[in-house]
C-alpha positions in Angstrom: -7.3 -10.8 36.9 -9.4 -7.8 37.7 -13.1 -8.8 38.2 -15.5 -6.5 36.7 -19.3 -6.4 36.7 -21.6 -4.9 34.0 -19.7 -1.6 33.8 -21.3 1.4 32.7 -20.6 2.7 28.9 -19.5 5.9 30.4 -16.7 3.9 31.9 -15.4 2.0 29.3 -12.5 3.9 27.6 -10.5 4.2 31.3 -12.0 0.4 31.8 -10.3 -0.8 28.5 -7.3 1.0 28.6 -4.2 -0.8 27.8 -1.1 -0.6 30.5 0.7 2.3 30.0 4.2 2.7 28.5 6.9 5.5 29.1 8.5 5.8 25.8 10.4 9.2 27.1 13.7 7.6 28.1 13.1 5.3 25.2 13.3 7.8 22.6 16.1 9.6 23.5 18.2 6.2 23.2 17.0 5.3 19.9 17.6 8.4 18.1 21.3 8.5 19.7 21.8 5.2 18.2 19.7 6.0 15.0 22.5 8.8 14.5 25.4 6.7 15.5 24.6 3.9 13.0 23.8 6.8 10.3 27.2 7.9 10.8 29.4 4.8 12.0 27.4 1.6 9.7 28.9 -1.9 10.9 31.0 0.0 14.0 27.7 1.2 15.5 25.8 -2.4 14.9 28.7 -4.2 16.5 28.8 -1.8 19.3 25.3 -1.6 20.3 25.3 -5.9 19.7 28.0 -6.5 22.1 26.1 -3.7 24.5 23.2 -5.6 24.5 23.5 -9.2 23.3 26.9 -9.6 25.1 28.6 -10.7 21.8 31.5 -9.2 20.0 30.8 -10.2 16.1 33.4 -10.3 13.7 31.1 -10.3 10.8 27.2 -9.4 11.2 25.8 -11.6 8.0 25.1 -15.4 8.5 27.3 -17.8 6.7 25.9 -20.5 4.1 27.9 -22.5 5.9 25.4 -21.8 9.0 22.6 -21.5 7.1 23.3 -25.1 5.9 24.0 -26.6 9.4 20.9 -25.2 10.8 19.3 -28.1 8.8 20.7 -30.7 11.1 19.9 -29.6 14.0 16.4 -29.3 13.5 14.2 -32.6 13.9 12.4 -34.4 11.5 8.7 -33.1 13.2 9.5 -30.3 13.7 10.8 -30.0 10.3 7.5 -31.4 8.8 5.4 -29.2 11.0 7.3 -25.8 9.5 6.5 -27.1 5.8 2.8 -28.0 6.5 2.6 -24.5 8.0 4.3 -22.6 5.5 2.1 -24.4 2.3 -0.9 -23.1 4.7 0.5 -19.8 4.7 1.7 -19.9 1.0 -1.7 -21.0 0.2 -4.0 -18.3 1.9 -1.3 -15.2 0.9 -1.7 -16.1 -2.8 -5.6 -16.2 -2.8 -5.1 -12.9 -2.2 -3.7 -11.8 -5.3 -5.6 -9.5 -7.0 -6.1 -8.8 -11.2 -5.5 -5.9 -13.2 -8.6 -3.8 -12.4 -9.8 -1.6 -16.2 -12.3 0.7 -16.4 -13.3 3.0 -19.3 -15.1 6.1 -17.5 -16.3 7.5 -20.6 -15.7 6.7 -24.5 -11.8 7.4 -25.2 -10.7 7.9 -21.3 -9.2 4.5 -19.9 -7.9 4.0 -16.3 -6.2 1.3 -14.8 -4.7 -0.1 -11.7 -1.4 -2.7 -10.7 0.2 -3.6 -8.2 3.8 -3.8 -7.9 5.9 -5.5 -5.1 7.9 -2.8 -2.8 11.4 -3.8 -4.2 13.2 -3.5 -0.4 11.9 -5.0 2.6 13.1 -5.8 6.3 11.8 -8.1 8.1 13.0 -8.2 11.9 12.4 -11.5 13.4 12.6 -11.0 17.5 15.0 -14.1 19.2 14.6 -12.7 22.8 13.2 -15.3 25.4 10.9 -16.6 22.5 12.9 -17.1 19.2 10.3 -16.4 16.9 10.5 -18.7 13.8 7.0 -18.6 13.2 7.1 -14.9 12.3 9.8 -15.7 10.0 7.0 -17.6 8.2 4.5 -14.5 8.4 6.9 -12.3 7.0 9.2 -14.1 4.2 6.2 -16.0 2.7 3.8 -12.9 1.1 7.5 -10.9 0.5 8.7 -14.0 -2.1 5.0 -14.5 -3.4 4.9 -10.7 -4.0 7.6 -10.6 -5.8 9.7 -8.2 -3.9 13.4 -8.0 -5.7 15.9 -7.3 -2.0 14.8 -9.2 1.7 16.6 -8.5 4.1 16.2 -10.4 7.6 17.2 -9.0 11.1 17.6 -11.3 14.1 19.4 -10.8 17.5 22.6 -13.2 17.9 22.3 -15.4 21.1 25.6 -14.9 23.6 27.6 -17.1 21.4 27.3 -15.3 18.5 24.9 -17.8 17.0 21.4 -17.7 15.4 18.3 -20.1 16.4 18.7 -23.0 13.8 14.1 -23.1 13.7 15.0 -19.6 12.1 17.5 -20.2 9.9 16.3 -23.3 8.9 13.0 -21.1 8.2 14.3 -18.4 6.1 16.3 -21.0 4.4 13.1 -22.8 3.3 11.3 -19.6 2.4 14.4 -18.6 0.1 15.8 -15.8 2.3 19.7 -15.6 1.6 20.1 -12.5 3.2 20.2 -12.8 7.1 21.9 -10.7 9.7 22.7 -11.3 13.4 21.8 -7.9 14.5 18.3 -7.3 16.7 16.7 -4.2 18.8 17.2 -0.4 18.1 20.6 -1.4 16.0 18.8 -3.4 13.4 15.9 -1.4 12.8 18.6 1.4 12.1 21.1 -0.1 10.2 17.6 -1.2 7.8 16.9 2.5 7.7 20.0 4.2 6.7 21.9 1.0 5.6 26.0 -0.1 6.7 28.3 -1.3 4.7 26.8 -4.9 5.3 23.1 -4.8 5.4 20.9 -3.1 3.0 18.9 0.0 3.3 14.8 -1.1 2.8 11.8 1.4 1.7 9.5 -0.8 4.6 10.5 -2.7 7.2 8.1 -5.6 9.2 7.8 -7.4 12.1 6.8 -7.4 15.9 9.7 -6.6 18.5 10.0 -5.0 22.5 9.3 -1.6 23.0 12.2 -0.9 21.7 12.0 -1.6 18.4 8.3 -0.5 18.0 10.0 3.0 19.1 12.5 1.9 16.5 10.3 1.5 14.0 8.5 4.6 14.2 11.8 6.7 14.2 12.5 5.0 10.9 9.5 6.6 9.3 11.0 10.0 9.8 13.6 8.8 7.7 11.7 8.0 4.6 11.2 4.3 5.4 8.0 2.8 6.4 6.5 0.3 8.5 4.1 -2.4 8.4 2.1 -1.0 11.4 2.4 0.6 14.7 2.8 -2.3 17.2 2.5 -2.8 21.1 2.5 -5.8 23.5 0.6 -8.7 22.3 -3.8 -9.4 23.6 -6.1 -11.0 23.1 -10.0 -10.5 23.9 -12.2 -13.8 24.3 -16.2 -13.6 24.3 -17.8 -16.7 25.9 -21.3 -17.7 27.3 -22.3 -20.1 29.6 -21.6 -22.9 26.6 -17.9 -22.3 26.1 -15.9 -24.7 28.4 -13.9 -23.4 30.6 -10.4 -25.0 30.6 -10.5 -23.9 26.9 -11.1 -20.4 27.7 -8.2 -20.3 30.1 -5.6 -22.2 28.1 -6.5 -19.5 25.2 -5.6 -16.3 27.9 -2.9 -18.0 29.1 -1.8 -18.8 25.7 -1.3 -15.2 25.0 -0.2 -14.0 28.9 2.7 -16.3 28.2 4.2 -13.8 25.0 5.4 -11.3 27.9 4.3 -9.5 31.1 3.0 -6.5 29.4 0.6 -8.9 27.1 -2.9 -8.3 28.3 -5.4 -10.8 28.1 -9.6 -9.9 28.5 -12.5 -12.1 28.9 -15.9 -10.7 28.2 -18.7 -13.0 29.7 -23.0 -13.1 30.1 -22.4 -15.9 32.5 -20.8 -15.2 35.9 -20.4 -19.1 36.3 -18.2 -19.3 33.5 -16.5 -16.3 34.7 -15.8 -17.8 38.0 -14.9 -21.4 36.1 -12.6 -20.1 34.1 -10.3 -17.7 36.9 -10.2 -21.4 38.3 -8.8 -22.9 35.3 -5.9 -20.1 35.4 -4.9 -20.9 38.4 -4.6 -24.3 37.7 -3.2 -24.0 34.8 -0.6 -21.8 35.3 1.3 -23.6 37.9 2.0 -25.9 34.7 3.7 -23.6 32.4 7.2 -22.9 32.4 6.6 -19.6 31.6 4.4 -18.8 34.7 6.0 -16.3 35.8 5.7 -13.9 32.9 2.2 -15.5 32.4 1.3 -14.5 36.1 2.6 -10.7 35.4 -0.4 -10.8 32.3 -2.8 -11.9 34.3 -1.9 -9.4 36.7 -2.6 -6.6 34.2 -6.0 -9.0 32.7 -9.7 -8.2 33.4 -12.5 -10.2 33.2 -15.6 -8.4 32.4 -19.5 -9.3 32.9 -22.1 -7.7 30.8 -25.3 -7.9 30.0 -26.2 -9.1 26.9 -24.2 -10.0 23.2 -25.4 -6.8 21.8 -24.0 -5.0 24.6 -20.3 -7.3 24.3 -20.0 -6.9 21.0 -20.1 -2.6 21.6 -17.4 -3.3 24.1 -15.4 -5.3 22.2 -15.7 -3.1 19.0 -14.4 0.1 21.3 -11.5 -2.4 22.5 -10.8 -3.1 19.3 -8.6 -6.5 20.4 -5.4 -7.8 18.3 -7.0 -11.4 18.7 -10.5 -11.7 19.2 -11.6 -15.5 20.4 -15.5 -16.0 19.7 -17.1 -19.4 22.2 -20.7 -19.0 22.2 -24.0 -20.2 20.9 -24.2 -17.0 19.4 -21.2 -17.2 17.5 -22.4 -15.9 13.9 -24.2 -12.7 15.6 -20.0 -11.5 16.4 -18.7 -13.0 13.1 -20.9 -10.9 11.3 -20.7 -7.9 13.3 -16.9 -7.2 14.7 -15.9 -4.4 13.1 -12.6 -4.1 14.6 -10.0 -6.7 14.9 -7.0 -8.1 14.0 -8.1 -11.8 13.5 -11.3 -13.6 14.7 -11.3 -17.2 15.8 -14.1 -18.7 15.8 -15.9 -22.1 18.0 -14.5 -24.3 20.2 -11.8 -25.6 18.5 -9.9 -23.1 17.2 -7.3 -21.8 19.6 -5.7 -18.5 18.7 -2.5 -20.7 18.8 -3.3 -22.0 15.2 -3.4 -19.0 13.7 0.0 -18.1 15.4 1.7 -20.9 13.6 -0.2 -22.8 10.9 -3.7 -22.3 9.7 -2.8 -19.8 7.3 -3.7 -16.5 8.5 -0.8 -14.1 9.5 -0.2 -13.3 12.8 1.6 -9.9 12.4 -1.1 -8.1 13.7 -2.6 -4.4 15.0 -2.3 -4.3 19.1 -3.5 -1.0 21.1 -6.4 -0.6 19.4 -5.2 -0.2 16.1 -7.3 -2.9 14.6 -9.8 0.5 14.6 -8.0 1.5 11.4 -5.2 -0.9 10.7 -5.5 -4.3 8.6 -3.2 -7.6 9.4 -0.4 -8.3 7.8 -1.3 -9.3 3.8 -0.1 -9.9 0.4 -1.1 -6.3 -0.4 1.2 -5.3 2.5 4.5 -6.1 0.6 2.9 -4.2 -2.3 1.9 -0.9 -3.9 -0.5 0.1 -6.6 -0.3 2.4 -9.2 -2.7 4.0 -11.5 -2.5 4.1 -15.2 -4.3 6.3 -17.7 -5.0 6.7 -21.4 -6.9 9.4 -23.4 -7.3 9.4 -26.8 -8.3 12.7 -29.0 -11.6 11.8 -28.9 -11.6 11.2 -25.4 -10.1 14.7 -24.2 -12.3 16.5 -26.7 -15.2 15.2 -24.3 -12.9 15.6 -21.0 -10.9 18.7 -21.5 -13.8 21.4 -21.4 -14.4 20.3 -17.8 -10.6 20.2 -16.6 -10.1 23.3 -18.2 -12.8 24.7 -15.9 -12.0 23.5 -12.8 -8.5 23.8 -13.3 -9.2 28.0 -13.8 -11.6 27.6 -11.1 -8.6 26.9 -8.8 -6.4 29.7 -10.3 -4.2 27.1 -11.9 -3.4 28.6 -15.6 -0.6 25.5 -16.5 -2.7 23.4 -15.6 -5.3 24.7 -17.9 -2.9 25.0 -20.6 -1.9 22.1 -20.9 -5.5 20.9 -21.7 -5.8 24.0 -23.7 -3.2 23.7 -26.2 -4.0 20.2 -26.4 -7.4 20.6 -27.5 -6.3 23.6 -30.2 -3.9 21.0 -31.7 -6.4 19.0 -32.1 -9.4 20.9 -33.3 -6.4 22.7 -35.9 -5.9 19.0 -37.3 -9.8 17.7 -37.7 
């Protein structure tokens, strides 16, 4: 990791910047298999999966019958482990749910707002080197507690043809039925345009290689949207000279581990615990059997020494870190303060692990420096609102006058009419 020490504020947007990505060559491949799938459906999706999973599928959609077998394979902890994180989930997602919200702005004009769930959804569940069941959690649990009517779930075969039984056996337990073998540039396309198996979705949501992040945003110039826009995976830790060490270590390598463009930052007042913690890595990291893609983080990781809180907690802000780990005495000054991040553990004991699997939060998250404007994924995410209105006679006797105005103001007659003839039929019928 790159050692850094009280850098100036002048320096800190070329300091923070993330690695860089070429997405040139990337583009052109998606939209020539954007177009093929538009034109070709199932043909396309089975040409591109044999291309790049090394499978030749007869039929893209999982059976019931492997749905069903899924169940067996998976052990009884591990088992008990998905429940216990999915009621978590389930439990925090639906706190979220929001009431009717009425207002009467003046006598006779009501207003009102809904929500309604997005009927459509895709939700693309990565099985590279790290078959992602968890995210099948984030994902599936606030579409079915929204309500939404069509779920549709994407996931890349392995060589054999064959899904990871933790992910069936998830989407089974969440109530997804429909589940297709198809992953990367393919499956975000075939959600976009739809084939004569899967569905076409309004949004579609989940993490995924630069590939499908590319993916993704093609889709949108397609009339489908996404959750967010998405990079690799970081994660920002702030600790003093009170955090422990080998916690702070085990928490960047935690996150080095996702893949080798994953960047990891720790932001320290204490140069001991700076020095402490590099240590840690190193130890730690001839442990993991993942040290290798762990080691290529790291490699692309900074550890930063400033000044003072006040002065972290500008840094971090401007970073604007997808996970953002808080270990100091000072803990409630950056709890109350962070203005931008994804999700913000807090103390000792709570590794940003948890929150990937089983606290409750949702780990489908802003990267890049999105969190600036971007939320987490939410129960409001799977859902839309619409506005309502009511006037009543009375009511547009008070409010017409002042539409009418501004409506000729803008040299819009119809729209004045329409107030206009209103308000004649009225006054004709007192």
């Amino acid at each position: 990791m790159k050692k850094i020490k009280y850098p100036k504020k002048e320096d800190w947007n070329i300091m923070l910047k993330r690695p860089s990505q070429t997405v040139d060559d990337i583009e052109k491949t998606v939209i020539e298999i954007f177009s093929e799938v538009n034109t070709k459906g199932d043909k396309a999706v089975k040409k591109y999966t044999e291309l790049f999973d090394g499978i030749v599928l007869q039929s893209l959609a999982v059976t019931q019958d492997e749905i069903d077998a899924s169940v067996n394979m998976i052990d009884t902890g591990l088992k008990e482990s998905i429940q216990l994180a999915k009621n978590n989930i389930s439990l925090f997602h639906e706190a979220q749910r929001t009431q009717r919200v009425e207002l009467n702005t003046m006598e006779g004009v009501s207003c009102w707002q809904e929500k309604r769930p997005i009927q459509k959804v895709g939700l693309y569940i990565p099985g590279g080197t790290a078959p992602l069941f968890s995210t099948v959690l984030m994902l599936a649990v606030p579409a079915v507690l929204a309500g939404c009517e069509e779920i549709v779930l994407c996931t890349p075969p392995d060589s054999e043809g064959r899904i990871n039984p933790a992910i069936l056996y998830t989407a089974q337990l969440c109530g997804i039925k429909k589940i297709y073998k198809v992953g990367g540039i393919q499956a975000v396309a075939a959600m976009t345009f739809g084939t004569e198996t899967i569905p076409a979705v309004y949004k579609i949501f989940g993490p995924g290689n630069q590939f499908v992040t590319v993916a993704k945003q093609l889709a949108t110039k397609f009339g489908v949207a996404i959750d967010m826009p998405a990079g690799p995976s970081e994660l920002l830790v702030f600790a003093d000279e009170t955090a422990n060490p080998a916690f702070i270590a085990s928490d960047l390598l935690s996150q080095a581990e996702h893949g080798s463009d994953s960047q990891v930052i720790l932001v320290t007042t204490s140069e001991a615990l700076l020095d402490n913690v590099l240590k840690e890595i190193d130890d730690q990291l001839q442990l993991l059997p993942r040290a290798e893609i762990a080691q290529n983080a790291i490699n692309n990781s900074k550890v930063i020494l400033v000044e003072d809180s006040e002065t972290a907690l500008n840094l971090i802000n401007e970073y604007g870190p997808e996970h953002f780990i808080v270990s100091a005495s000072d803990e409630d000054f950056f709890a109350t303060n962070i203005l931008n991040a994804g999700s913000v553990f807090i103390g000792d004991y709570t590794p940003e692990s948890a929150g990937d699997y089983a606290s409750g939060t949702n780990h489908t998250l802003p990267t890049n420096g999105y969190a600036r404007q971007y939320s987490g994924l939410n129960l409001d995410s799977f859902m839309k609102s619409i506005t309502f209105q009511k006037i009543t006679k009375a009511g547009l006797k008070k409010l017409g006058p002042a539409v009418e105005l501004m409506a000729a103001a803008e040299g819009l007659q119809a729209h004045k009419n329409a107030v206009t003839l209103r308000l004649k039929e009225i006054i004709e019928n007192e």
